[in-house]
C-alpha positions in Angstrom: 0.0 0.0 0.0 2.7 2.7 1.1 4.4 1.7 -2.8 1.4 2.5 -4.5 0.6 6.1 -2.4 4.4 6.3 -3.2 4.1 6.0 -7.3 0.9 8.4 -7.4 2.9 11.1 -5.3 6.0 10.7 -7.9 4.2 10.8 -11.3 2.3 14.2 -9.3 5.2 16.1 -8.7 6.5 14.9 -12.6 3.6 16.4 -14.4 3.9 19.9 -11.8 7.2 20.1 -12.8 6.4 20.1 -16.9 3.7 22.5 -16.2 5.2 25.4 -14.4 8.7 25.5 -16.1 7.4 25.3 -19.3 10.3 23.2 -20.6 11.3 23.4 -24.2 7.5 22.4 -25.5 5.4 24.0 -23.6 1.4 23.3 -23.7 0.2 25.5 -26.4 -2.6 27.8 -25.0 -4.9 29.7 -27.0 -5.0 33.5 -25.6 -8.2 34.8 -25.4 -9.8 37.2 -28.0 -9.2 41.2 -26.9 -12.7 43.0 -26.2 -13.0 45.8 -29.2 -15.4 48.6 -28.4 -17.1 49.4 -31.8 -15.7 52.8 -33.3 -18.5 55.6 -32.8 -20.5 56.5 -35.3 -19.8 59.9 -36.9 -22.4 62.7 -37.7 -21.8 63.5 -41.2 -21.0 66.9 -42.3 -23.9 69.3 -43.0 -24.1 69.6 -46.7 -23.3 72.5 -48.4 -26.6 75.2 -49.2 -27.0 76.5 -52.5 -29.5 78.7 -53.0 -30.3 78.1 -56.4 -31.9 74.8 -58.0 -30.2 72.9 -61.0 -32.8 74.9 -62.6 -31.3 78.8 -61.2 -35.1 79.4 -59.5 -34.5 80.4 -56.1 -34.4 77.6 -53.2 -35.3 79.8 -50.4 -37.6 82.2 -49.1 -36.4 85.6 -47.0 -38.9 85.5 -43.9 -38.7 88.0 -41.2 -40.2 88.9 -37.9 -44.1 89.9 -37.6 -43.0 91.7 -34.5 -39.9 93.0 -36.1 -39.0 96.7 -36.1 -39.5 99.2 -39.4 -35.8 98.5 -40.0 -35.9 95.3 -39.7 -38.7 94.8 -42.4 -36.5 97.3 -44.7 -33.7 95.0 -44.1 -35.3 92.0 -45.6 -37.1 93.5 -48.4 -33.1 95.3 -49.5 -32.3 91.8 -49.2 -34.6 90.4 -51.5 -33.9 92.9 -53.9 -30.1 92.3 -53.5 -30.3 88.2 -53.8 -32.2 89.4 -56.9 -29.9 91.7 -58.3 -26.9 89.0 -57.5 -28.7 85.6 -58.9 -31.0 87.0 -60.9 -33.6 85.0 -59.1 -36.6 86.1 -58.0 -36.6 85.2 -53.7 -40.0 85.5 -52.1 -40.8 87.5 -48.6 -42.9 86.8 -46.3 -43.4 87.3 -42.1 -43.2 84.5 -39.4 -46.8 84.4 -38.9 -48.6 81.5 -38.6 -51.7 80.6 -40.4 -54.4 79.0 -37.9 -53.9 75.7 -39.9 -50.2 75.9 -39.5 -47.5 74.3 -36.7 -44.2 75.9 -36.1 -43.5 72.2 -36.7 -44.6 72.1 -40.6 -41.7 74.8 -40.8 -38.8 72.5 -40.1 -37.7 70.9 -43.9 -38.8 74.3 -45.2 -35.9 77.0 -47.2 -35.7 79.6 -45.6 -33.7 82.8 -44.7 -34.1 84.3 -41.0 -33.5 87.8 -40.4 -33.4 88.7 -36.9 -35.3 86.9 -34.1 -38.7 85.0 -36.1 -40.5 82.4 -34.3 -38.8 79.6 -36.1 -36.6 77.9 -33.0 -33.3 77.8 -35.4 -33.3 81.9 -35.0 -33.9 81.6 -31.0 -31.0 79.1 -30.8 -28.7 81.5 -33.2 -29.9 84.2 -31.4 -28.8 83.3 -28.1 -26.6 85.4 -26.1 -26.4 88.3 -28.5 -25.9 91.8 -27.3 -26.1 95.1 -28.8 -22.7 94.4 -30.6 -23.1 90.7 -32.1 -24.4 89.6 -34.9 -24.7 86.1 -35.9 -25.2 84.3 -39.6 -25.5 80.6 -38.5 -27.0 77.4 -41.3 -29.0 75.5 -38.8 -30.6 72.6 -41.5 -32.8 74.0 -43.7 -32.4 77.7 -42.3 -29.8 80.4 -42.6 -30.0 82.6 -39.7 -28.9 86.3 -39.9 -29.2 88.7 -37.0 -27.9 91.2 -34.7 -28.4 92.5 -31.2 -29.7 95.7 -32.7 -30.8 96.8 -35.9 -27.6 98.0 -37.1 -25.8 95.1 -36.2 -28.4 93.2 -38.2 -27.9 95.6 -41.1 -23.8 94.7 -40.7 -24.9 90.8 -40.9 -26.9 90.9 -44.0 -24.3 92.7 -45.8 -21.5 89.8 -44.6 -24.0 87.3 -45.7 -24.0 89.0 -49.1 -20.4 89.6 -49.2 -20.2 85.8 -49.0 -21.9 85.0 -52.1 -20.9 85.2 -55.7 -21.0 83.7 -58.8 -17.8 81.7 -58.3 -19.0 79.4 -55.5 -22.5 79.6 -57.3 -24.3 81.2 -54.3 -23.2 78.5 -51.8 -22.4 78.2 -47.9 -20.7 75.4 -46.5 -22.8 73.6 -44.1 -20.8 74.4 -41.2 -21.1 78.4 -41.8 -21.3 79.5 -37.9 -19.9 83.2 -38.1 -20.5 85.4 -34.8 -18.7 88.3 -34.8 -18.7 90.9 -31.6 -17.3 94.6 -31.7 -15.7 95.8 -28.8 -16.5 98.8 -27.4 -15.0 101.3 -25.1 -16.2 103.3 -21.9 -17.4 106.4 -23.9 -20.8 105.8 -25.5 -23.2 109.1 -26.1 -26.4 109.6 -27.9 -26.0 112.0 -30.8 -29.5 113.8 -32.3 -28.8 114.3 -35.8 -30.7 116.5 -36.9 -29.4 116.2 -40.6 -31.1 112.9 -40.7 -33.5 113.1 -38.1 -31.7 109.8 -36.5 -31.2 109.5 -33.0 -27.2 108.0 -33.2 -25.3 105.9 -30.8 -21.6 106.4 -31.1 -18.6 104.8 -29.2 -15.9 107.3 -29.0 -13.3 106.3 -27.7 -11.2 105.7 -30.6 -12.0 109.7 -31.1 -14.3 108.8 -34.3 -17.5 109.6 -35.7 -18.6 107.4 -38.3 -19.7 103.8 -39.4 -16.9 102.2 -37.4 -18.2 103.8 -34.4 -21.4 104.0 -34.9 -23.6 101.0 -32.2 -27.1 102.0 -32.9 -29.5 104.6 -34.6 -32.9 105.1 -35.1 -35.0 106.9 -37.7 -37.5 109.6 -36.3 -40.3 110.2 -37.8 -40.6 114.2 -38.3 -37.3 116.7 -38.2 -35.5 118.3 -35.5 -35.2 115.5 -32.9 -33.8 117.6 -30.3 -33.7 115.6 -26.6 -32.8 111.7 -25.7 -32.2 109.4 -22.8 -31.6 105.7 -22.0 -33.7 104.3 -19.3 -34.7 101.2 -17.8 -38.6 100.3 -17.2 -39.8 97.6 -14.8 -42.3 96.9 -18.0 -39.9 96.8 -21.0 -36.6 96.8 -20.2 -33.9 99.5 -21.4 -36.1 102.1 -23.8 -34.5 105.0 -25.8 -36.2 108.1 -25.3 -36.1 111.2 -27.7 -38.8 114.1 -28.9 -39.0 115.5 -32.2 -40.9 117.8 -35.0 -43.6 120.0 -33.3 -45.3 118.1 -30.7 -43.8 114.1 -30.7 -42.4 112.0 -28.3 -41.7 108.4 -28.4 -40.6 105.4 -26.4 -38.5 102.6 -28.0 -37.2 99.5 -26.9 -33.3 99.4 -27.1 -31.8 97.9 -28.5 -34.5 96.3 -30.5 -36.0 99.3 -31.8 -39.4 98.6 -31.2 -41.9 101.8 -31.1 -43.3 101.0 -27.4 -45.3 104.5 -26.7 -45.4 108.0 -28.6 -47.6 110.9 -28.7 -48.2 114.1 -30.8 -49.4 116.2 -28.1 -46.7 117.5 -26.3 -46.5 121.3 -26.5 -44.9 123.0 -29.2 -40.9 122.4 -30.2 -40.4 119.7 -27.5 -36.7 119.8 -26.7 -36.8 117.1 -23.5 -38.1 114.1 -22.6 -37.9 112.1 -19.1 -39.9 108.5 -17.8 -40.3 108.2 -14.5 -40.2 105.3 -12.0 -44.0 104.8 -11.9 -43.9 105.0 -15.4 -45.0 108.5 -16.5 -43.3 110.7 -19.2 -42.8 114.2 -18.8 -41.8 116.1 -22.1 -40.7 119.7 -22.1 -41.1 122.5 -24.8 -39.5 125.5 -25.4 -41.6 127.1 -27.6 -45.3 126.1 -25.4 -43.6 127.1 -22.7 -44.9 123.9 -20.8 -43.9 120.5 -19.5 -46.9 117.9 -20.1 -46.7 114.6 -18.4 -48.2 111.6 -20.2 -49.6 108.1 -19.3 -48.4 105.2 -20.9 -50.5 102.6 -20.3 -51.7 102.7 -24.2 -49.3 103.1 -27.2 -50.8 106.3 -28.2 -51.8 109.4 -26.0 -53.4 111.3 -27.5 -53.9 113.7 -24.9 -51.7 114.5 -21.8 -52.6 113.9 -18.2 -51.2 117.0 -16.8 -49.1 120.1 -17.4 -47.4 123.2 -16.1 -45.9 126.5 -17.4 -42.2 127.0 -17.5 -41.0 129.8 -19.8 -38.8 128.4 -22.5 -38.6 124.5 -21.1 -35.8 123.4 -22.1 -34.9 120.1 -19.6 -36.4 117.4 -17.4 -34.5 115.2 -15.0 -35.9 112.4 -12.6 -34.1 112.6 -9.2 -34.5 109.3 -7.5 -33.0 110.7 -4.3 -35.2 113.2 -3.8 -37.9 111.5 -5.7 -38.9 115.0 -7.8 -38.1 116.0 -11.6 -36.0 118.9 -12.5 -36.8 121.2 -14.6 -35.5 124.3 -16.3 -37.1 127.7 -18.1 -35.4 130.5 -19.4 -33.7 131.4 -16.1 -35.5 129.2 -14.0 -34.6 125.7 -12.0 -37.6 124.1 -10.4 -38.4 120.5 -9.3 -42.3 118.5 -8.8 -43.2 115.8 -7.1 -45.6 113.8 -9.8 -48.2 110.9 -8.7 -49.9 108.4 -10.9 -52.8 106.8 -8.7 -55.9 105.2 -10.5 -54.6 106.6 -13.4 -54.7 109.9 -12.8 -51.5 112.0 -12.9 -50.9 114.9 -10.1 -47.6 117.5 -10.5 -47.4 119.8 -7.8 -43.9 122.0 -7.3 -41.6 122.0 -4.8 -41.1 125.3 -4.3 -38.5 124.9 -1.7 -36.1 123.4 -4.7 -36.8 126.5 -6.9 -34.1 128.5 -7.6 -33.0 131.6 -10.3 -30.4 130.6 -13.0 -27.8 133.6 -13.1 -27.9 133.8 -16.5 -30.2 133.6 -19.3 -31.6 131.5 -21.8 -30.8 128.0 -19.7 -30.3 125.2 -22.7 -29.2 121.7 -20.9 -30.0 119.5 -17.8 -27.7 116.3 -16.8 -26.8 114.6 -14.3 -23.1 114.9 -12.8 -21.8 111.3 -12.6 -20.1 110.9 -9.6 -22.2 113.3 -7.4 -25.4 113.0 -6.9 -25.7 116.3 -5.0 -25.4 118.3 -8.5 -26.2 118.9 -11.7 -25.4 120.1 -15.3 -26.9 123.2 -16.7 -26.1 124.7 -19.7 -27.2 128.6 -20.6 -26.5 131.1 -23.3 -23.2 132.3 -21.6 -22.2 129.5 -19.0 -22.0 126.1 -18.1 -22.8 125.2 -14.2 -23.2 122.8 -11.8 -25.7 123.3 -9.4 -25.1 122.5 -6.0 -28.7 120.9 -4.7 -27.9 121.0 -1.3 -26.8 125.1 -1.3 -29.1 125.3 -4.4 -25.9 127.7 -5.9 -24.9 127.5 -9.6 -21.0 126.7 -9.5 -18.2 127.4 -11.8 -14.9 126.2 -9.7 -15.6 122.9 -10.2 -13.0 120.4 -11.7 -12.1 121.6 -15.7 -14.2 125.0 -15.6 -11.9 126.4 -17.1 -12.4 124.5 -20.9 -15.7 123.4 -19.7 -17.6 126.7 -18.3 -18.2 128.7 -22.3 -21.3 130.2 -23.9 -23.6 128.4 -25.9 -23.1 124.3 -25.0 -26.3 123.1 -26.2 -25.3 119.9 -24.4 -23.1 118.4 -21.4 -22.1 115.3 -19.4 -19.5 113.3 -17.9 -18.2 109.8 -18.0 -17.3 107.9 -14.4 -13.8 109.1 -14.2 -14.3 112.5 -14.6 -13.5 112.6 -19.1 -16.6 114.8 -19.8 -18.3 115.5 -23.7 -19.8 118.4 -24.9 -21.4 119.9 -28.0 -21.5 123.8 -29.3 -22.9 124.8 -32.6 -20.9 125.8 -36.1 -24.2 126.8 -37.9 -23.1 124.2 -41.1 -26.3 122.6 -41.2 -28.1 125.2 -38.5 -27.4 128.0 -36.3 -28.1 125.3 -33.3 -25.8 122.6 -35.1 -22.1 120.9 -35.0 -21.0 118.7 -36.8 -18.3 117.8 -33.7 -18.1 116.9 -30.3 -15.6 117.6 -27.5 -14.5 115.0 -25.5 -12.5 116.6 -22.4 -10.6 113.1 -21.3 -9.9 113.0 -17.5 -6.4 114.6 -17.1 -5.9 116.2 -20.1 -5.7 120.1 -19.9 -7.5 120.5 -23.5 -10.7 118.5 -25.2 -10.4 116.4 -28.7 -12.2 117.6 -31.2 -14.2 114.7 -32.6 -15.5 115.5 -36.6 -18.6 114.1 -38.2 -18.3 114.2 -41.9 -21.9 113.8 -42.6 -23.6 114.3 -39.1 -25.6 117.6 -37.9 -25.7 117.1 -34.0 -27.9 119.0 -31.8 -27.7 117.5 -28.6 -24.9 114.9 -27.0 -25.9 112.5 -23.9 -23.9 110.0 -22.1 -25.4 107.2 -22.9 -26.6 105.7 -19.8 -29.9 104.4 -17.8 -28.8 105.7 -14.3 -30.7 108.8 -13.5 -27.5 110.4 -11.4 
């Protein structure tokens, strides 16, 4: 018994021995298979859009906003007329609207080119993001997106999109067109009322130019002589331009999408200033009627204002939210009101303790002096002040009087450190007129003169919502 346990022990340890050396013919093993992960499947490259067929008949239709502004309708029916002109196809035009029969849905294999922000979800996604100084051209499927963050910026996009096309690449985008550009901008923006082409004008001036390359924003005004403007902010609609033109209008748009919010045509005669106030009222001042009339705005149209009072020669209105009244000025008067809206009815009542005699005549301008909310700009035939609101005197020993304070500055303001910009007439276009601005940059001891070739400015304002 012990031999046998013996043997089986022995011919153990022999076949261990082969098996963990190896020797020189080792038992062949078959390694197992390596796991693969399949490669990922690829999206394919948009295709390229032509926007001619085989047969040279136009592929796509030009659709804009129902809601758009009145340049933003211009701007699609110039580009119809342009893709015309370039293919010698005829492109149709039509709005975003919907038929009752029709889904945003049914739009999606459709042709077509989007200018600015339509309905279709291709210009919401494109549209994303943009600001004042973007615009976007973007091929989203079947759409090609073009749009800015204002009008203008639009305008600039439809001309890159035509710039793009020719004859040579047979009026074709690659697939993959995704262009957003973005121009910078500075710390000095002002409001410029052009009275050569009755635009209200937003210009960066930084660079010390006045002219396309500068130019942010503008929008046409209906009748001549826009003279006042601000930039505001309403619980309701956002950031709205302000400005007053002709005889007796007034308007509201929203900036910087240019949409006609409010306006009226009853505002006394040769309105010159224009203010909204925190509960939403709109006071508008006129030299000429010698009256500032406040205005509801509850409807797009007054046709009537809510309340008025005399000022000989009003010239300037100016929302104080500290004191919670609006300045005003006359000929050679500064006055302030406190003004209710309750139940719809509008109540102005002066504060006669603000009221105070300008010591010289024929006041012009009313601002705000960044940086100190306890005075104000006022400009007059001979002088430029700052009125100091606790003391209620009219100084000239502030900071830069000496290029600042000089006669007839039909308007005045300053930046947050210190630079200030101002405007005189040189009667090219006007007697009340310039085609430049001064721009008084914080240390320097004399202004840059800034030239518009084709501008005819009336009033400047720093372009900003905050009341002071």
């Amino acid at each position: 018994m012990k031999r046998f346990l013996f043997l089986i022990l022995a011919i153990l340890l022999v076949f261990s021995a082969v098996s963990c050396t190896g020797g020189d013919n080792p038992a062949e093993t078959t390694p197992p298979e390596p796991e693969t992960t399949p490669a990922p499947e690829t999206e394919p490259a948009p295709a390229d859009v032509c926007l001619l067929g085989e047969d040279g008949k136009a592929l796509y239709r030009v659709v804009r906003s129902d809601n758009g502004s009145e340049a933003e309708v211009q701007l699609a029916i110039d580009l119809k007329k342009s893709l015309a002109e370039l293919t010698g196809a005829e492109f149709s035009l039509k709005s975003d609207f919907l038929m009752p029969n029709e889904k945003i849905e049914d739009m999606a294999e459709v042709c077509e080119i989007l200018i600015g922000a339509t309905n279709r979800p291709e210009s919401a996604a494109a549209c994303e993001g943009l600001t004042v100084n973007d615009y976007v051209i973007r091929v989203i499927g079947s759409k090609i997106v073009i749009a800015g963050g204002s009008d203008l910026m639009t305008e600039r996009a439809v001309n890159a999109f035509l710039a793009m096309l020719s004859k040579e690449n047979n009026f074709t985008l690659s697939g993959n067109t995704d262009i957003r550009e973005e121009i910078k901008r500075g710390d000095y923006l002002v409001a410029l009322t052009n009275q050569g082409a009755s635009l209200l004008e937003i210009y960066d001036i930084t660079e010390g130019k006045l002219d396309e390359s500068s130019l942010v924003w503008s929008y046409k005004m209906p009748y001549y002589n826009i003279a006042g403007t601000k930039l505001r902010h309403s619980e309701t609609h956002g950031d709205v331009a302000l400005a007053v033109c002709g005889n007796s209008y007034g308007c509201m748009v929203s900036y910087p999408e240019g949409k006609l919010l409010w306006y009226t045509e009853a505002a006394a005669s040769n309105p010159h200033s224009i203010e909204l106030m925190p509960n939403g009222v709109i006071a508008i001042a006129s030299s000429t009627g010698g009256e500032v009339r406040f205005f509801t705005t509850d409807k797009k149209n007054s046709k009537a204002a809510s309340a008025s009072v005399v000022l000989e020669d009003a010239h300037g209105v100016l929302w104080d939210a500290e004191k919670e009244v609006l300045w005003a000025i006359g000929r050679t008067v500064l006055t302030a009101y406190r003004v209710t809206l309750e139940g719809g009815k509008v109540t102005v009542t002066e504060e006669t303790s603000l009221r105070a005699t300008i010591p010289s005549d024929w006041s012009h301008d009313l601002a705000p002096v960044y940086g100190n909310k306890d005075a104000l700009w006022i400009t007059t035939g001979s002088h430029v002040y700052q009125f100091d609101k606790n003391s209620k005197t009219f100084r000239t020993d502030y900071a830069d009087h000496e290029v600042l304070d000089r006669a007839n500055i039909k308007g005045v303001g300053n930046f947050d450190d210190g630079s200030a910009v101002f405007i005189s007439p040189d009667g090219a276009f006007k007697t009340w007129t310039g085609q430049s601005i001064f721009l008084l940059r914080n240390g320097k001891a004399e202004a840059d003169v800034i030239k518009s070739e084709t501008g005819h400015f009336y009033k400047v304002r720093v372009w900003d919502t905050r009341y002071q």
